[in-house]
C-alpha positions as CSV (number, residue, x, y, z in Angstrom):
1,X,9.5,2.7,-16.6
2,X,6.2,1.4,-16.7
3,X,3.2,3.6,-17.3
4,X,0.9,2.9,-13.6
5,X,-2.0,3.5,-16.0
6,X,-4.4,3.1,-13.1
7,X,-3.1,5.5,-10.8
8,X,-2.4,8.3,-14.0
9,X,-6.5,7.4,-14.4
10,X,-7.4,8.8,-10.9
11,X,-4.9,11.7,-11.5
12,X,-5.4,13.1,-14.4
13,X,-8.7,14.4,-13.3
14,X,-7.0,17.0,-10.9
15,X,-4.6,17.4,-13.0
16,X,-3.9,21.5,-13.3
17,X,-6.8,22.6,-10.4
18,X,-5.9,23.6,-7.1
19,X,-6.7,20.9,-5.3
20,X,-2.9,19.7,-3.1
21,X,-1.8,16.1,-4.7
22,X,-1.0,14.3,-2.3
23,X,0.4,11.0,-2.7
24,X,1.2,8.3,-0.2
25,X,2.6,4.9,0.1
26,X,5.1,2.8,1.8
27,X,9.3,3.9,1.1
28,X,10.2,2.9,-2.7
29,X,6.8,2.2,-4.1
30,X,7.1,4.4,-7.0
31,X,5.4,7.5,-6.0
32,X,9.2,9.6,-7.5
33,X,8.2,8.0,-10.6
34,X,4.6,8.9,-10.3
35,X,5.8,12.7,-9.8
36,X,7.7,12.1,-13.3
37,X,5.0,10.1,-15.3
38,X,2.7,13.7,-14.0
39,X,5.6,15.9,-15.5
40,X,5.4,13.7,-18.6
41,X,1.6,14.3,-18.6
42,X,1.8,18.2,-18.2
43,X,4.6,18.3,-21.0
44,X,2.8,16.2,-23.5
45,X,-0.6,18.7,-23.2
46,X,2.1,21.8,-23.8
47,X,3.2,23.2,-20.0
48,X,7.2,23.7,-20.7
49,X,9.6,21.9,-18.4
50,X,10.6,25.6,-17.3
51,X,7.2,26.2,-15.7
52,X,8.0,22.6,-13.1
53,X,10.2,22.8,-9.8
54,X,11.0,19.7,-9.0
55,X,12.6,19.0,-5.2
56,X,13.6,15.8,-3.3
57,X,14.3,16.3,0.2
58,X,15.9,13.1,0.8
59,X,18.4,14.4,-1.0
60,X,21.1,16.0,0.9
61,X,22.0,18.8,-1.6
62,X,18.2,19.8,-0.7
63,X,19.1,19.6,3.1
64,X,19.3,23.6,3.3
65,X,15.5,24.4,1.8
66,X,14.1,21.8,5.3
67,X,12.4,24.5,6.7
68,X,9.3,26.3,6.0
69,X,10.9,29.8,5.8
70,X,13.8,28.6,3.9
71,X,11.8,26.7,1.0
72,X,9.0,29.5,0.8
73,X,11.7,32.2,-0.1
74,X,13.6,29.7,-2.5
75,X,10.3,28.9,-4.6
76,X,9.6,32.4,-4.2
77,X,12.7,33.6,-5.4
78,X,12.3,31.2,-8.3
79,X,9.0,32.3,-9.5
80,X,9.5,35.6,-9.7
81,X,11.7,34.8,-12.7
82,X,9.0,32.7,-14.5
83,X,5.6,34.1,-15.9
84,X,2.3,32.1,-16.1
85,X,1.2,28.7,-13.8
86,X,3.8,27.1,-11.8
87,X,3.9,23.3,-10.8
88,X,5.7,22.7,-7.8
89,X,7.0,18.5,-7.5
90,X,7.5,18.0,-3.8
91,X,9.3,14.5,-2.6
92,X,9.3,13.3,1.0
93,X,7.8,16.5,1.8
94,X,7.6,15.2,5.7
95,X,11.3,15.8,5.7
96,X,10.5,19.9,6.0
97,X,9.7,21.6,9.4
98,X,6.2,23.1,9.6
99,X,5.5,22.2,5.8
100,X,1.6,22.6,5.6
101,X,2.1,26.3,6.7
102,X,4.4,26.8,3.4
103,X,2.4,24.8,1.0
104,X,-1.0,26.6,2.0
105,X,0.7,29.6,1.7
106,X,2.2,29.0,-2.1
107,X,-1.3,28.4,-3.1
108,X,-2.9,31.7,-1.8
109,X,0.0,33.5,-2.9
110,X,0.5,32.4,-6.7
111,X,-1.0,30.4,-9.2
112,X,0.3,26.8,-8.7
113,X,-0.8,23.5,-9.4
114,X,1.2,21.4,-6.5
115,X,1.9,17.6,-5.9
116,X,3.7,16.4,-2.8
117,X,4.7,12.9,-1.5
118,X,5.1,11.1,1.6
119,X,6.1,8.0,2.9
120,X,3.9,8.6,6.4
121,X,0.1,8.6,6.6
122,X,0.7,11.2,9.5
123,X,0.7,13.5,6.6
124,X,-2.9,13.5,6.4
125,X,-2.9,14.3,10.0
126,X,-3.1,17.1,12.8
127,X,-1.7,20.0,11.0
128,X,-2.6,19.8,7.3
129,X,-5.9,18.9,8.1
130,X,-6.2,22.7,9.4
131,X,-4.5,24.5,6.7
132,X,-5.8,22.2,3.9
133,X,-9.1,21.2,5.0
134,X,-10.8,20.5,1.9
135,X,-8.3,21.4,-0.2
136,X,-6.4,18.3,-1.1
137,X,-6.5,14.7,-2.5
138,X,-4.7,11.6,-1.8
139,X,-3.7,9.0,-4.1
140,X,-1.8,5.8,-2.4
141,X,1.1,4.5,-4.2
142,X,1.4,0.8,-4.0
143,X,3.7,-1.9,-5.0
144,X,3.3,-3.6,-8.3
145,X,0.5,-5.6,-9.0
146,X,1.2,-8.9,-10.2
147,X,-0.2,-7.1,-13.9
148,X,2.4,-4.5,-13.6
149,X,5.4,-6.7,-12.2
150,X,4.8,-9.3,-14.9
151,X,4.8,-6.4,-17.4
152,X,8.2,-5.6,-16.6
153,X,9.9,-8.9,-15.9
154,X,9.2,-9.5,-19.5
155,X,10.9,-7.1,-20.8
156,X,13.8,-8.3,-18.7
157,X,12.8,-12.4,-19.2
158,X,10.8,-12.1,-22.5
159,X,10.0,-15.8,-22.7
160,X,8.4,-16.1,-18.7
161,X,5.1,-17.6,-19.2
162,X,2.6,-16.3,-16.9
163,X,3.1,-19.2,-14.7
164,X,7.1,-18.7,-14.6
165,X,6.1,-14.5,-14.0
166,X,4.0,-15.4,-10.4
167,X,6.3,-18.3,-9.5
168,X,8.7,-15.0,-9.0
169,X,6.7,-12.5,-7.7
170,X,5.3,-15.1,-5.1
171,X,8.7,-14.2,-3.7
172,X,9.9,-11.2,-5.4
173,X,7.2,-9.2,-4.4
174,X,6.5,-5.8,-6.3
175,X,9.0,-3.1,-5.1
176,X,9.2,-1.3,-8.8
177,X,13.7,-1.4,-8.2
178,X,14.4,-4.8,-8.8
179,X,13.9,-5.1,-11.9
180,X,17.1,-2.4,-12.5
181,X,18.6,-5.6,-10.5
182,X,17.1,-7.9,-13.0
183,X,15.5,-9.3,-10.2
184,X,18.8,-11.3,-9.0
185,X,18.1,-13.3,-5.7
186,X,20.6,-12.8,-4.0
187,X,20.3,-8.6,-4.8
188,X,17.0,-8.4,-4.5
189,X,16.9,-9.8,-0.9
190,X,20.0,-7.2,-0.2
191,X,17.5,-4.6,-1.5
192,X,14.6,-5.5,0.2
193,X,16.4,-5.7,3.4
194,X,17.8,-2.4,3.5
195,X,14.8,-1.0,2.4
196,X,12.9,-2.9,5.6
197,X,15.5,-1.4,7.6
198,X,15.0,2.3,6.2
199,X,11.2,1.9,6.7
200,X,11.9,0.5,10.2
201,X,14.4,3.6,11.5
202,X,13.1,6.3,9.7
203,X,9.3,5.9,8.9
204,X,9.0,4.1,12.8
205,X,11.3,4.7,15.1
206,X,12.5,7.8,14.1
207,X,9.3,9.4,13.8
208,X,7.6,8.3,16.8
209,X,11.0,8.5,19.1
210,X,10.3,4.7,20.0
211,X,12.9,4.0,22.5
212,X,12.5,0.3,22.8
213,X,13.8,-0.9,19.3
214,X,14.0,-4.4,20.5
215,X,10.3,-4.7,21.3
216,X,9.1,-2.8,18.5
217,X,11.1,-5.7,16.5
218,X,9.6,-8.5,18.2
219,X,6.4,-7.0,17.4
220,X,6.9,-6.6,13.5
221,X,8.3,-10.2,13.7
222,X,4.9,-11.2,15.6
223,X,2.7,-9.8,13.1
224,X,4.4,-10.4,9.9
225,X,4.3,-14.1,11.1
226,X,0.6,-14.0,11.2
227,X,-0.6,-12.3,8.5
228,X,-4.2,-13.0,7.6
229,X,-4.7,-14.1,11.4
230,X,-6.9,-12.7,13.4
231,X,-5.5,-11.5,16.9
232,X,-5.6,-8.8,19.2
233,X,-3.2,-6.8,21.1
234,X,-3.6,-9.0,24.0
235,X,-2.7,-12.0,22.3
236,X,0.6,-10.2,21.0
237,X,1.4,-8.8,24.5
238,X,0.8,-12.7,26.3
239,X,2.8,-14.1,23.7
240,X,6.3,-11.1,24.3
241,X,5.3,-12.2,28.0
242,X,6.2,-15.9,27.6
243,X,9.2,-14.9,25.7
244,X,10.4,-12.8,28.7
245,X,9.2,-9.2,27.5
246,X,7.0,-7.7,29.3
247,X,4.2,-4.8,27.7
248,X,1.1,-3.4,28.0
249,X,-1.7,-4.1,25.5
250,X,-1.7,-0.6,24.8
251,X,1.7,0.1,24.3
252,X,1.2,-3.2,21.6
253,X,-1.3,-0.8,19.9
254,X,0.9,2.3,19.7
255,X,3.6,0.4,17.9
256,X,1.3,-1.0,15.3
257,X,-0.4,2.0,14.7
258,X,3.5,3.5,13.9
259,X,3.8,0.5,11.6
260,X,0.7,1.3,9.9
261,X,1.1,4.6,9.5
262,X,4.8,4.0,7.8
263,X,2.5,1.6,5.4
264,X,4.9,-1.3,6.2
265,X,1.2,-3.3,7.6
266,X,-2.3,-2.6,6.7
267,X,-5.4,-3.4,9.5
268,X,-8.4,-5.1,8.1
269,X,-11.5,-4.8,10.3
270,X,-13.9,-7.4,11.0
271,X,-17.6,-7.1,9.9
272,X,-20.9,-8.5,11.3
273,X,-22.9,-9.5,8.1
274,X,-25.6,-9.8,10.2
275,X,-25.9,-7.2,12.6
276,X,-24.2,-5.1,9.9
277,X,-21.6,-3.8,12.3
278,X,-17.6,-3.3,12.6
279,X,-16.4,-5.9,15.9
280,X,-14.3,-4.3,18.1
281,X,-11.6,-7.0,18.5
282,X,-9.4,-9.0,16.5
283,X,-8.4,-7.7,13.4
284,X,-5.9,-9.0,11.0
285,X,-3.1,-7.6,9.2
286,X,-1.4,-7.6,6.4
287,X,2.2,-6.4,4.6
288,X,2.8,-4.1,2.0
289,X,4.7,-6.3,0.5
290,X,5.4,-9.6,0.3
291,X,8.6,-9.4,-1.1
292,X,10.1,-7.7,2.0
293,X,8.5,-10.2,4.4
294,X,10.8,-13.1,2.2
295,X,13.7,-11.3,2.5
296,X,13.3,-10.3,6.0
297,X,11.9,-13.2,7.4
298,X,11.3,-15.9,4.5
299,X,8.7,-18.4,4.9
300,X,6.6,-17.4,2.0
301,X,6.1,-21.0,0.1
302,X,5.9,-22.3,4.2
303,X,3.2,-20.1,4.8
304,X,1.4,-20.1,0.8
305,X,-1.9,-19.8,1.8
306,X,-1.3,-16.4,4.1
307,X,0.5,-14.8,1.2
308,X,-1.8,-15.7,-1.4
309,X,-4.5,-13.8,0.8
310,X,-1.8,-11.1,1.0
311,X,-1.2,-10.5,-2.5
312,X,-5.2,-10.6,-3.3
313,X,-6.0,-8.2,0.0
314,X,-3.8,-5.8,-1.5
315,X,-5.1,-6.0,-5.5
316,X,-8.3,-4.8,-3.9
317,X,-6.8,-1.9,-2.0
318,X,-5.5,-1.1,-5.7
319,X,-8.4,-1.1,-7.3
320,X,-10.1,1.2,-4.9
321,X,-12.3,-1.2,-2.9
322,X,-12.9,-0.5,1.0
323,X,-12.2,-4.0,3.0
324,X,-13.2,-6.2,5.8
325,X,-13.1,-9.6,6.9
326,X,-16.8,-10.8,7.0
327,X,-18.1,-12.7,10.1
328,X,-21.6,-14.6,9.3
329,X,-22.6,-16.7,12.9
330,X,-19.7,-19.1,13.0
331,X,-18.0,-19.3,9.6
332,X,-15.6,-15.7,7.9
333,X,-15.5,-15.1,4.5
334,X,-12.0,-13.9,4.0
335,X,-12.9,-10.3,2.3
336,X,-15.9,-8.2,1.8
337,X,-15.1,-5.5,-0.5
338,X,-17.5,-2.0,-1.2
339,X,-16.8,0.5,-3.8
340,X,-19.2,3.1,-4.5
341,X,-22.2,1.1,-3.6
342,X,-21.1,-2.0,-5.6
343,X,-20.3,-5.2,-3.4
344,X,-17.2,-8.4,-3.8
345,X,-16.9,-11.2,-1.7
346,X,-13.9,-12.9,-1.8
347,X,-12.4,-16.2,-0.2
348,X,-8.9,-16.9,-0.7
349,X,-7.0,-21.0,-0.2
350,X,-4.0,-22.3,-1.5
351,X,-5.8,-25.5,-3.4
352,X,-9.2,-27.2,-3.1
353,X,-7.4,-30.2,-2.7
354,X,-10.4,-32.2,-0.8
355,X,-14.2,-32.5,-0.6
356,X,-14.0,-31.3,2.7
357,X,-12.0,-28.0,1.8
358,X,-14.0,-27.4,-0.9
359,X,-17.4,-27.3,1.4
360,X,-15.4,-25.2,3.5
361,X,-14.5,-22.8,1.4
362,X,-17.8,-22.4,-0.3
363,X,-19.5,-22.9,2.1
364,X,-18.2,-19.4,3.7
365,X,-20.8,-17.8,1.3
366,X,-24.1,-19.5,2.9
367,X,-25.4,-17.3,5.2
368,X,-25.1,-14.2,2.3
369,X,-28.4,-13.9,0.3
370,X,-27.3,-11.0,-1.6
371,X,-26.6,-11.0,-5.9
372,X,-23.3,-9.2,-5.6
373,X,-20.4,-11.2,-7.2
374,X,-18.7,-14.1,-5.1
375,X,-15.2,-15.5,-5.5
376,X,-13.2,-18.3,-4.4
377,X,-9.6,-17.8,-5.7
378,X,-6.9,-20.5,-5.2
379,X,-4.0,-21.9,-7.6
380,X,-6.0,-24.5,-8.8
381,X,-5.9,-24.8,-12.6
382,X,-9.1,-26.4,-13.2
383,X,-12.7,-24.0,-12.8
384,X,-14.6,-25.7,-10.0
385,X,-17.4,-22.9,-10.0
386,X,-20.7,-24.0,-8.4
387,X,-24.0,-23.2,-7.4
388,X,-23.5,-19.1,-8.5
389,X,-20.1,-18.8,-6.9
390,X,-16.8,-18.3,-9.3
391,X,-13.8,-20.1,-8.9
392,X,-10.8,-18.4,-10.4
393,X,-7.0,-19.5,-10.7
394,X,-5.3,-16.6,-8.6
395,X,-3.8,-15.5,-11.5
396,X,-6.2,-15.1,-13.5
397,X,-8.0,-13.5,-11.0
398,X,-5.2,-10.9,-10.6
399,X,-5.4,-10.3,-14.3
400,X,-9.1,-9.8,-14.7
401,X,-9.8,-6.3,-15.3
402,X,-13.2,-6.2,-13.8
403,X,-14.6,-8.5,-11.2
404,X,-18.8,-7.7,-12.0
């Protein structure tokens, strides 16, 4: 079990307050583990195991306490046998009826410090923002960064060069499991299948009651084909036309917006530089993980320069950096990125293998007259950096701890 130092650093502030944790993130991305590396925390600064109730309600012996009612008077019943703060570890806390009523109601009533997960961003929705206005923080859980991954295939493959480490994850991905399968092919596509398929019945179609399974398939297929490309709902509902299905433009939007929500995609907006505003149409997405898009669909080394933007797209959503695609007149720079004032512009390709690619892809940066750092990021091994503008092997890139 590795550490997830950067998430324990955004934490550990909140750590013992009453503020609701509440941490998000696709099925299987760690956030279990996060719940333990917290209880690790709490133990090492001196709270006794005794004073943590710890409940998983994906798990069926837990299937009794997936009410409200039921799990107020269990916790209840519990702490009136303990003495001093409580901390309350909630898993999958989606799976209980009416939940937010009984949460609120353990922090009015006792003094708690709580955490809770969820594999839905509905959670943040309708309900809890009523009874927790205010009163919670969320913390999403992502797959491993290449940093992470490579951290842990070593001590599994302790002579992978760095080189040998991304080769993998290109395809791997970074669901935190497979490395108990010791990242075996032919496993680790099983794995990443079924855990497609759980995301898919339970996160999506379950959740949403989405009748048409078939369509809502077609749809993932469409858009995990294109990741990286900019298209719009009308594009997706021409294209099931010519195959024969016919839907709505809106009805397109509905589905992704169940996909999004189940973290399987994330939508990047597109920016006016210019005219400094968000356009309307044509967004692109992108997966949560690449790994499960090889495993479910393959194509990754076919389609290099998609996942390459893939697995940088999501790096900045780890490190805390609010994204868009950036549209200067005719020419996009791949992502602008904001954090707290501070500005990154990045532009992802495979290899500047050309004159004319390399104009291209520097040449995305012309029209920006700002100071604020500027990348171009491919899996080139030589530093072509010119005229202000960085040019970074990806993985370095990846590895850099700071991008100023």
């Amino acid at each position: 079990m590795i550490k997830r130092e950067t998430y324990m650093n955004r934490i550990r502030p909140f750590i013992g307050n009453d503020l609701v944790k509440v941490l998000t993130g696709i099925r299987r991305s760690g956030k279990s583990v996060m719940l333990s590396l917290i209880q690790d925390e709490l133990a090492d600064q001196g709270v006794s195991r005794q004073q943590m109730i710890s409940l998983n309600f994906e798990n069926m012996s837990n299937a009794h306490l997936c009410t409200a009612q039921a799990l107020h008077d269990e916790i209840m019943g519990r702490v009136s046998q303990m003495e001093g703060k409580v901390y309350l570890f909630f898993d999958e806390i989606q799976e209980v009826a009416a939940w937010e009523k009984c949460i609120n109601s353990f922090r009015v009533e006792m003094d708690c410090d709580i955490y809770i997960t969820g594999s839905n961003a509905k959670l943040l929705s309708g309900e809890l923002a009523t009874y927790l206005a205010g009163r919670y923080v969320e913390f999403v859980i992502y797959p491993f960064s290449f940093g992470e991954f490579m951290e842990l295939y070593r001590t599994i493959f302790p002579t992978a060069d760095t080189r040998e480490c991304f080769s993998k994850y290109l395809t791997a991905g970074g669901m935190p499991y497979l490395s108990n399968l010791r990242y075996d092919e032919a496993a680790s596509r099983q794995y990443l299948r079924d855990l497609f398929n759980s995301v898919e019945l339970k996160d999506i179609v379950k959740r949403n009651n989405i009748r048409d399974v078939d369509m809502l398939e077609r749809i993932i297929t469409y858009i995990t084909a294109n990741i990286g490309t900019t298209f719009s709902s009308t594009a997706i509902s021409k294209y099931l036309k010519s195959e024969g299905r016919s839907v709505s433009p809106e009805t397109v939007l509905n589905y992704i917006k169940a996909c999004t929500d189940a973290f399987l995609f994330y939508q990047v907006k597109r920016q006016d530089l210019q005219g400094k505003k968000i356009l309307a149409v044509n967004e692109k997405y992108y997966v949560a993980d690449h790994g499960v898009r090889e495993a479910v669909f393959g194509g990754n080394m076919k389609d290099i320069n998609l996942v390459l933007e893939n697995i940088v797209y999501m790096e900045l959503l780890r490190r805390g950096y609010t994204v868009t695609v950036g549209k200067i007149a005719d020419k996009e720079i791949d992502f602008v990125c904001e954090d707290k004032g501070n500005k990154l512009y990045v532009q992802v390709a495979y290899l500047l293998a050309s004159e004319d690619t390399i104009r291209r892809e520097f040449g995305a940066f012309a029209g920006v007259r700002d100071n604020f750092p500027k990348y171009v990021v491919t899996l080139d091994e030589f530093d072509m950096s010119r005229d202000g503008i960085k040019h970074r092997n990806i993985r370095d890139f990846l590895l850099q701890e700071e991008w100023n």
